[in-house]
C-alpha positions in Angstrom: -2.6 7.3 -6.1 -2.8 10.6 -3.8 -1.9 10.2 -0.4 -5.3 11.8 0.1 -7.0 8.8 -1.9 -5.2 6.5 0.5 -6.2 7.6 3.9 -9.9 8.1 2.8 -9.5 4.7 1.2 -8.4 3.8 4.4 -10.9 5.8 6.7 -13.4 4.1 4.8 -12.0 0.7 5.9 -11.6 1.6 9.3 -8.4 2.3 9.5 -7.2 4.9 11.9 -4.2 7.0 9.7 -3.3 9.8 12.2 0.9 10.1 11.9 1.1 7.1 9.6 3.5 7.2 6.6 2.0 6.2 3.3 3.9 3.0 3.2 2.2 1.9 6.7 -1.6 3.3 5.4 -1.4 0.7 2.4 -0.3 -2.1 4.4 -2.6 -1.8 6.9 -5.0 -1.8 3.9 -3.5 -4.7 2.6 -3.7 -6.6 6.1 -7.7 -5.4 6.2 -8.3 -6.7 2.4 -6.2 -10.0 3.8 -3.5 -10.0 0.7 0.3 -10.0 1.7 1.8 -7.3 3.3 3.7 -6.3 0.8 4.2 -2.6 -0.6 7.6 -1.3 -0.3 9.5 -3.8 0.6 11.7 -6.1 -1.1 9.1 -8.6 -2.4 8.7 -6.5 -5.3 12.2 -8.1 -6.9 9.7 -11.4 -7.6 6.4 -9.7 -7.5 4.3 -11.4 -10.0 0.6 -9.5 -9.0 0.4 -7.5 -12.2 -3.2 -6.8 -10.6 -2.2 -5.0 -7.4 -3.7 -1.4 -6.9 -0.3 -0.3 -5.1 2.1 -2.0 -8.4 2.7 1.3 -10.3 3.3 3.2 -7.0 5.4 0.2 -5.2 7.6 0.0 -8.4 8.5 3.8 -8.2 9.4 3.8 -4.7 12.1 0.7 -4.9 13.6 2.3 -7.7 14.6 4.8 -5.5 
């Protein structure tokens, strides 16, 4: 997803994204939507939510 998507995903929620890194805008949105803060950190070795809007994207960045 675009960061653009994010923050209006997150603007829409409330969520105030001024200076906030893309990892911190999905879990604040994750925190709102009360799932498990989890995108981006090392959770996703034994992530089993094939659902999850953030997978794909959370994938890609701890392959890095």
């Amino acid at each position: 997803m675009r960061f653009q998507d994010i923050q209006k995903m997150a603007k829409d929620m409330g969520i105030y994204t001024y200076r906030m890194k893309k990892t911190d805008i999905i879990q604040a949105i994750q925190r709102e939507e009360k799932n498990i803060e989890c995108f981006g950190t090392k959770r996703v070795d034994i992530c089993q939510e094939e659902a999850c809007s953030w997978r794909s994207d959370c994938l890609t960045l701890n392959r890095k």
